[in-house]
C-alpha positions as CSV (number, residue, x, y, z in Angstrom):
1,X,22.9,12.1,9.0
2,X,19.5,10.3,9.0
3,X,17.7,9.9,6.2
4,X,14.5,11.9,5.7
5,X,11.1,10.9,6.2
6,X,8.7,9.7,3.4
7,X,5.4,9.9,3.8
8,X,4.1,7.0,3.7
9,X,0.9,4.4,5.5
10,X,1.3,1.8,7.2
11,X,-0.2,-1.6,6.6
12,X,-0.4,-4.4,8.5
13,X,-0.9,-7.6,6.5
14,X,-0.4,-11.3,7.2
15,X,1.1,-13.6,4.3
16,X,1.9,-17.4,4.2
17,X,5.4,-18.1,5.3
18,X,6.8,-19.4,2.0
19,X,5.9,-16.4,0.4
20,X,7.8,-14.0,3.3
21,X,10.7,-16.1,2.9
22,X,10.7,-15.7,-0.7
23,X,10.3,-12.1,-0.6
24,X,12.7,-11.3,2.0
25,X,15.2,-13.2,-0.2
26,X,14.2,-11.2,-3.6
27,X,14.9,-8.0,-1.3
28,X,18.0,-9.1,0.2
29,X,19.2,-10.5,-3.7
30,X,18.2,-6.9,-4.8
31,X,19.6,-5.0,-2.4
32,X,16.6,-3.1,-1.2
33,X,15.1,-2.8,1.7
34,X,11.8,-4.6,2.2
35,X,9.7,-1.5,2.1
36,X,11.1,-0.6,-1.3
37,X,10.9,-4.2,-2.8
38,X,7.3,-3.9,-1.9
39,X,6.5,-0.7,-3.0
40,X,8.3,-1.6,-6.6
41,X,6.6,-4.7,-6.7
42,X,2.9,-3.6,-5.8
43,X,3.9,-0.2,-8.4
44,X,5.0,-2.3,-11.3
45,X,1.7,-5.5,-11.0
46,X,-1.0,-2.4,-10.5
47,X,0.5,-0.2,-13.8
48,X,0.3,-4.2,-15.5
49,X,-3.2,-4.3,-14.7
50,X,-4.5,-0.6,-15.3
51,X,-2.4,-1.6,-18.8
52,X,-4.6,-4.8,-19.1
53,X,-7.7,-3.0,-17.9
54,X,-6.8,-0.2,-20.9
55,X,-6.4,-2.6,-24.0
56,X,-9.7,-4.0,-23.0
57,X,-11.9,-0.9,-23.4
């Protein structure tokens, strides 16, 4: 059975290689997929800086 739909954007970004090849190992070490390892690692640095933004007002 497939898995259901998300909804979801697309972007379409272009990063230095070293970078790639370090993220697609940190996906691959945690098992996700890369969509997921991005979306947990883009979720968890913007809630560190609305925290950092917060204990500055």
């Amino acid at each position: 059975m497939a898995r259901q739909k998300k909804e979801g954007t697309y972007i379409n970004i272009k990063i230095r290689q070293d970078i790639y090849e370090q993220f697609c190992e940190y996906a691959e070490r945690k098992g996700q997929t890369k969509t997921m390892a991005m979306e947990r690692i883009l979720e968890k640095y913007l809630e560190a800086e609305a925290k950092k933004k917060e204990e500055r007002a």
